[in-house]
C-alpha positions in Angstrom: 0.0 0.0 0.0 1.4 3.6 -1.0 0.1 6.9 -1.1 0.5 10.5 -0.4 -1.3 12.9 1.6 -0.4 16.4 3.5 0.7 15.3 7.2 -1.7 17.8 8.8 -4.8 16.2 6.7 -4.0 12.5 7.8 -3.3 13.6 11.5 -6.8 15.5 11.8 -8.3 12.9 10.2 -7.0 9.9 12.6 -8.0 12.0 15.5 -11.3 12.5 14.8 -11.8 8.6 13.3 -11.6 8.0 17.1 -14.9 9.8 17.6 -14.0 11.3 21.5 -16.5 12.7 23.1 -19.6 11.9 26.1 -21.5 8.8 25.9 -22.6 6.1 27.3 -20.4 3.5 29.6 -20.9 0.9 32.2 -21.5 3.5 35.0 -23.8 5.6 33.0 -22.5 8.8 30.8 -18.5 9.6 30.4 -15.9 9.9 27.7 -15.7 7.7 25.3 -14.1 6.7 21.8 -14.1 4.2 19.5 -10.5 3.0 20.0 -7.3 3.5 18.5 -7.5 0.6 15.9 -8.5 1.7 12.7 -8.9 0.3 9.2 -7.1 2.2 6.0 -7.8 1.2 2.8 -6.3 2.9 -0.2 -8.8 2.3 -3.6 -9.1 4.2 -6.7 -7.1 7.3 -5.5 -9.0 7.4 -2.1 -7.5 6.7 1.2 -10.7 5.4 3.8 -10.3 5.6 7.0 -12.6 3.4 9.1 -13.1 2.7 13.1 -16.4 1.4 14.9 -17.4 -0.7 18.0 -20.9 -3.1 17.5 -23.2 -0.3 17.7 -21.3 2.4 15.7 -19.1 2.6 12.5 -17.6 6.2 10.8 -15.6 6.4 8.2 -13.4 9.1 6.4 -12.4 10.1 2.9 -9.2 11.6 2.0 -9.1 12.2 -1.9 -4.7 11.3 -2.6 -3.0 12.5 -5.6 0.4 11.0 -6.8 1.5 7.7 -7.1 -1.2 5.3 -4.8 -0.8 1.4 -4.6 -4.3 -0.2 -3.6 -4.4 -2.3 -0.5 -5.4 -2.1 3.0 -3.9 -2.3 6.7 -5.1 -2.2 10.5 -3.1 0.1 12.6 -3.2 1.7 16.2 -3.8 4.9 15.8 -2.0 6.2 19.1 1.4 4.8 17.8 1.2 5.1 13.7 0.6 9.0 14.0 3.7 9.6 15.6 6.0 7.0 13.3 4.7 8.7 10.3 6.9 11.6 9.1 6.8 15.2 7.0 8.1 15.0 3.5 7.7 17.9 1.6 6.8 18.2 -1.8 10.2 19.0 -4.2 
C-alpha cells in the first residue's frame, strides 16, 4: 500500500476517526471513543479511514494525488501517527 497525503490532513483525520466525546459506559455517561485501531484502505485514489465498535461505525475520505498502490492495513492509531513523518513536496 502507498500513497500520499499532507501530514496535517492525515493527523486530523485519525484524530477524529476515534470519535471522543460523552456517551454512554458501564457507569452511565462519560468519555468515550471508538478505540485507536483503525482500518485504512487505499482504492481508486481514495485513502478510507474506518473505526467502529458493534453499535457504531464512521468512516473518512481523504481524496490522494500521486503515485497510490491499492491495498489495506489495520493500525493503532496512538502509535502510527507519531511513526509517520513530514516530507515535503520538491
Amino acid at each position: 500500500m502507498i500513497f500520499t497525503t499532507e501530514s496535517d490532513k492525515l493527523s486530523k483525520a485519525l484524530t477524529s476517526i476515534q470519535v471522543k466525546g460523552k456517551g454512554s459506559t458501564n457507569s452511565g455517561f462519560g468519555n468515550t471513543s471508538l478505540g485507536s485501531y483503525v482500518m485504512l484502505i487505499v482504492k481508486d485514489n481514495t485513502l478510507s479511514i474506518w473505526n467502529g465498535n458493534n453499535t457504531f461505525f464512521v468512516k473518512l475520505d481523504i481524496t490522494l494525488t500521486g503515485e497510490t498502490n491499492e491495498g489495506s492495513c489495520v493500525v493503532d492509531t496512538t502509535t502510527f501517527a507519531q511513526t509517520f513523518s513530514y516530507a515535503p513536496a520538491i
